[in-house]
N, C-alpha and C positions, 0 to 999 in steps of 0.2 A: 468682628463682623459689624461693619453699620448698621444703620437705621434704615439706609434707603436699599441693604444688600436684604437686609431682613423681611421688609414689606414686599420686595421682587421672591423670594423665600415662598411667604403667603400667600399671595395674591398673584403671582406670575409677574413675569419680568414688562417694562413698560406701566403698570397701575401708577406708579408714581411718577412718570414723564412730564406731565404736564402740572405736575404743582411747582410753582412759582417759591422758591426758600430765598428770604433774605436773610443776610447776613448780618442786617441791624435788627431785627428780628430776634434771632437766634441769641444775637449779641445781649439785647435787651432781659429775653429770659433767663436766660443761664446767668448772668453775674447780677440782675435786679433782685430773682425771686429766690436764687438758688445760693446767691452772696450775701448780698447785702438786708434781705430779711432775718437769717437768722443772725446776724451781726449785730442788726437793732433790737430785737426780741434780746439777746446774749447782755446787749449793752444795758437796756430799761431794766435786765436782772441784775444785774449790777449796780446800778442806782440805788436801786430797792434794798438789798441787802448785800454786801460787800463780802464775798469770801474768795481768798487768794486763788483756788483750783479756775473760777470763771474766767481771772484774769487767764490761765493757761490756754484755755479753750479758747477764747476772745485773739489771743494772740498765733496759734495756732491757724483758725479762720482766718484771719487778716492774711497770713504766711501764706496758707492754700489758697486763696480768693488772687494776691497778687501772684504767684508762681505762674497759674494755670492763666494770668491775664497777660501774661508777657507770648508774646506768637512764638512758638518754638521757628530756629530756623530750620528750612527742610535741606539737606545735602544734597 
């Protein structure tokens, strides 16, 4: 179920009609606040103090952050 199937859910179908979603918007949050901060936080912990498991996680994030940046194609 989306976002916008959910707030039609709550609020009745049409409450969300007239908001305006960009897609550089969207773009921006998800892969700036949701990628790329905990990458730099991950990374500054690494700086700091060096231990092998971070690098796992660090690489892990990179793995997940570029998969989910590649556009599936749709059939």
């Amino acid at each position: 179920m989306g976002f916008g199937k959910l707030s039609d859910l709550f609020f009745g179908s049409g409450y969300m009609a007239g908001v305006n979603s960009s897609g550089g918007l969207k773009l921006v949050f998800v892969y700036g606040l949701l990628g790329l901060v905990p990458i730099a936080f991950l990374t500054v912990s690494i700086i700091q103090e060096f231990v092998a498991s971070k690098i796992v996680v660090l690489m892990f994030l990179l793995l997940l952050l570029f998969y989910s940046g590649n556009g599936k194609k749709s059939q």
